[in-house]
C-alpha positions in Angstrom: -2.5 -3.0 -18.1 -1.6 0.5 -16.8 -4.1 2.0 -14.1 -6.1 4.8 -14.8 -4.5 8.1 -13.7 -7.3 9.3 -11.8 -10.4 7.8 -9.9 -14.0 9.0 -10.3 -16.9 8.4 -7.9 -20.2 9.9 -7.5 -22.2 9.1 -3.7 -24.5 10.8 -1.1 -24.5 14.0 -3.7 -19.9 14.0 -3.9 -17.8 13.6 -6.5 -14.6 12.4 -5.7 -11.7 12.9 -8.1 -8.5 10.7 -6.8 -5.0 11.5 -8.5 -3.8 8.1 -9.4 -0.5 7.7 -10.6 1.3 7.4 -6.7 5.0 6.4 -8.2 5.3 9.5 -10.2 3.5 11.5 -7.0 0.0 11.5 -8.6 2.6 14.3 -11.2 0.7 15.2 -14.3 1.1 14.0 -17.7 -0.6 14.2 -21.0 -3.2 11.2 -19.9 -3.9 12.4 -16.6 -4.7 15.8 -17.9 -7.3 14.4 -20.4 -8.9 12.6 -17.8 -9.1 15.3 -15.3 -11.1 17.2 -18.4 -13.4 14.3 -18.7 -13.9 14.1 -14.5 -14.6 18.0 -14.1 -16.7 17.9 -17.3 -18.8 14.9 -15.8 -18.9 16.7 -12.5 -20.7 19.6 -13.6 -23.1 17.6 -16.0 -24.1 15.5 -13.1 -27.3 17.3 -11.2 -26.6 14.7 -8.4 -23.9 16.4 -7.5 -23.9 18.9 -5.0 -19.8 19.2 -3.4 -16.6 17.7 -5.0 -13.9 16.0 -3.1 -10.3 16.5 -4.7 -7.4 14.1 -3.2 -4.2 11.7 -4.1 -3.3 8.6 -3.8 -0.2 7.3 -2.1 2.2 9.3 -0.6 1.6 12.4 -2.4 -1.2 14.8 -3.4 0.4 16.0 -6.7 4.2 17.1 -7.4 2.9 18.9 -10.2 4.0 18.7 -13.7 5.6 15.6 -15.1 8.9 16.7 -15.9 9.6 13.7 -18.4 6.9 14.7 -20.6 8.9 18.2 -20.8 12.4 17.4 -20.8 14.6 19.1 -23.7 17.7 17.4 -25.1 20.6 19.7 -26.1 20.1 21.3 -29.9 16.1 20.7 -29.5 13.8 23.6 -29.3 12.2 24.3 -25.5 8.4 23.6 -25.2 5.9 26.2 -25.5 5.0 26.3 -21.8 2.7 29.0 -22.2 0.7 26.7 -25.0 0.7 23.9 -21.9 -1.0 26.2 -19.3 -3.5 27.9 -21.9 -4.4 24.1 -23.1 -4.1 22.3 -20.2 -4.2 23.6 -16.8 -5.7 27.2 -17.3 -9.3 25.5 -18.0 -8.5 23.1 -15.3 -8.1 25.8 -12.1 -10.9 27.6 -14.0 -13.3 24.6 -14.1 -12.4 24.2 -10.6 -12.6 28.1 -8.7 -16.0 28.3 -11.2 -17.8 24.9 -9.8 -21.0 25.8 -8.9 -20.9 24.2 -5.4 -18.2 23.5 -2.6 -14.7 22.8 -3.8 -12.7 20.5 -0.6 -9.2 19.3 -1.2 -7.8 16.6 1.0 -4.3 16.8 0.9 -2.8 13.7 2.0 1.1 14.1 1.1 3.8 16.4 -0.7 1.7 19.0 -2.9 4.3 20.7 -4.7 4.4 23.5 -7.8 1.2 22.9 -9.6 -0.1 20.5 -7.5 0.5 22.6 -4.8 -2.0 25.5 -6.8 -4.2 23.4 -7.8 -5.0 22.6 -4.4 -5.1 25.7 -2.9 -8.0 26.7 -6.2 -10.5 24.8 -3.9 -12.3 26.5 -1.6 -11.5 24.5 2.1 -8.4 23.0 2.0 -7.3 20.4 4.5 -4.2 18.6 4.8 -2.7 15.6 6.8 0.0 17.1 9.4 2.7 14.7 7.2 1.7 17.2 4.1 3.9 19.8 3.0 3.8 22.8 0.4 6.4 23.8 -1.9 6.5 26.5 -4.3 9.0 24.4 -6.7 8.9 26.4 -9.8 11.8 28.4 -9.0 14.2 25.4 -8.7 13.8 25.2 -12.6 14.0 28.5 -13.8 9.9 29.0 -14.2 7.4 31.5 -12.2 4.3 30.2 -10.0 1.3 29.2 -12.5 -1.9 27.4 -12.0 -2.9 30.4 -10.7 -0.1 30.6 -7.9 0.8 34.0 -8.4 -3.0 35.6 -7.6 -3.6 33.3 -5.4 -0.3 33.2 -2.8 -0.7 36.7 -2.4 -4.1 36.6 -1.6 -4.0 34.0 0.9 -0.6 34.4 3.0 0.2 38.6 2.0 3.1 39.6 -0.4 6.2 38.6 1.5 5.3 35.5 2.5 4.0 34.9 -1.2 8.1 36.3 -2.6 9.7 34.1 0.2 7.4 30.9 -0.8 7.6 32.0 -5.0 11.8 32.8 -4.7 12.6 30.4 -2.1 11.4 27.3 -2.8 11.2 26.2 0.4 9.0 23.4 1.9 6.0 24.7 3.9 4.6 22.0 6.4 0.9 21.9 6.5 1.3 23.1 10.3 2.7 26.4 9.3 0.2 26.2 6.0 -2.7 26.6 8.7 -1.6 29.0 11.1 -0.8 31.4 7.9 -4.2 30.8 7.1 -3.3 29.5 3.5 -5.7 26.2 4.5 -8.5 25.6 6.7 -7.0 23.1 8.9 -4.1 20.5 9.2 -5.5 17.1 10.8 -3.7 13.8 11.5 -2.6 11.8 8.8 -5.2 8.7 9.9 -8.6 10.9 10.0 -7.5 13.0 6.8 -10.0 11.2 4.5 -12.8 10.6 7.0 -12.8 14.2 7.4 -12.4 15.4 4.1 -15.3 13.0 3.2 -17.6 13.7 6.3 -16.9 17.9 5.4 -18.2 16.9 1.6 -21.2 15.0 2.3 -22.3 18.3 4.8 -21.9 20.7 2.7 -23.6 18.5 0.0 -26.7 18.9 2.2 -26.3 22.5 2.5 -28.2 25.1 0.6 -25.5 25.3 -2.3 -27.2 28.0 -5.0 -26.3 30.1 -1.6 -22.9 28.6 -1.0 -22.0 29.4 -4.9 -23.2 32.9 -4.5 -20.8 33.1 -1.3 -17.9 31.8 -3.3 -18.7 34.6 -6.1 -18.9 37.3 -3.9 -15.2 36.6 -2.0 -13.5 36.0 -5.6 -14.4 39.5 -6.7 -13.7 41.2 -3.5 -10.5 41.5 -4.4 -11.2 43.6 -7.3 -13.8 45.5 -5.8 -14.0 48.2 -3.8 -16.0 48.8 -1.0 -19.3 50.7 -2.6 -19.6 47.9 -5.2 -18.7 44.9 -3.1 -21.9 46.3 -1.4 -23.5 47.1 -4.5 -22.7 42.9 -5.6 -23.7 42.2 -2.1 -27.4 43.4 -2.8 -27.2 42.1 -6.2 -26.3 38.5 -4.6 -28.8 38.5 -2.2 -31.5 39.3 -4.2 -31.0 36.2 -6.1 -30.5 34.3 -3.2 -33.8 35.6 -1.6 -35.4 33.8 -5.1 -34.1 30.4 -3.9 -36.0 26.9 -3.0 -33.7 26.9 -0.5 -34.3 30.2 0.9 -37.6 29.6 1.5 -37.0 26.0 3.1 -34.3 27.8 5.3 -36.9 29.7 6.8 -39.7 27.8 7.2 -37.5 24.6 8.9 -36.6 28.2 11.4 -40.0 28.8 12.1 -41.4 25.5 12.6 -38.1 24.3 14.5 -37.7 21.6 12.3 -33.9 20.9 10.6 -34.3 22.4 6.8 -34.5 19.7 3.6 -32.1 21.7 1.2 -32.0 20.9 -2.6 -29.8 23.3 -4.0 -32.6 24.8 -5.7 
């Protein structure tokens, strides 16, 4: 019996989504894409839920796209590829920048073209200092997708992002942190301890607030300055309206550590 491609688990108010297919480095196929559908689906249907945990399994996070579900004999007509990212991974890194709590990816190996993205669509990245980054698409002819060319630029500034997109060349999850593309690179032992310790806080935390923070930094790219502010006081006011809110500030007054429901 084949394993599953990917793990699912729900505890202390986390999902945790595991890439499972470590011989073909957790790369994806049709299957796995079909069950990553059914996992994000179930994660935002759960109201236990308050923080999702991405990660691999094995020595790799995810080298992206399975290549042997592609491949093109001689005389046979190429693949849509545009049909595979409007089907498949489009609604995938959508589902997954529009969660409506924290996004953590733990990555615990080689994260390279897509897998590499869809990593970086989470919003606190951390990596094991054995992890690396590689922009592989131009080794095969193709451009950065799964959101790779918005989100490279956004993080690390164009040139770094044409080097990384043209190059190709391995970025070590050292380098990854002090460019400020993830949060932090930790040792390869304490990766899932801390990935897992970073989910279950924020799963605590006041998330209506946290989702409204995550909304406000995607569009301040787009913005200018006048209607960042103008979102800003559009934001708050519906944060203001919160359970949480009004916990926040009562557990202040009365010195007392806040009971947050995400409400």
């Amino acid at each position: 019996m084949s394993q599953a491609p990917l793990l699912y688990t729900v505890e202390d108010g986390v999902a945790c989504i595991t890439l499972n297919r470590p011989d073909s480095l957790n790369s994806f196929n049709t299957e796995m894409h079909a069950e990553m559908r059914k996992a994000l689906k179930a994660v935002r249907q759960d109201s236990s839920v308050r923080a999702l945990l991405l990660t691999g399994n094995g020595r790799g996070f995810c080298a992206g796209q399975d290549l042997s579900d592609r491949s093109v004999a001689p005389g046979e007509q190429a693949p849509d590829l545009g049909e595979s990212l409007e089907k498949r991974y489009n609604p995938m890194l959508r589902a997954l920048k529009d969660m409506p709590f924290p996004t953590i990816c733990a990555v615990n190996g080689v994260a390279a073209g897509a897998g590499a993205n869809i990593a970086l669509a989470c919003d606190i990245v951390l990596a094991a200092r054995s992890a690396s980054f590689i922009q592989a698409f131009c080794k095969i002819g193709l451009i950065p997708d799964s959101g790779g060319t918005w989100t490279l630029p956004n993080l690390v500034g164009m040139a770094r992002a044409k080097g990384l997109a043209m190059l190709g060349d391995k970025l070590t999850a050292e380098t990854a942190e002090q460019w400020g593309m993830i949060w932090r690179c930790v040792d390869d032992g304490v990766l899932q301890e801390e990935a897992m310790n970073m989910a279950r806080h924020l799963a605590t935390q006041p998330t209506r607030g946290l989702a409204l923070i995550k909304r406000a930094l995607h569009a301040s790219s787009d913005n200018s300055f006048n209607e960042q502010l103008d979102l800003e006081r559009d934001l708050q006011r519906l944060a203001g309206r919160t359970e949480d809110y009004r916990e926040g500030v009562s557990a202040f007054i009365e010195k007392r550590r806040p009971t947050f429901k995400g409400e």
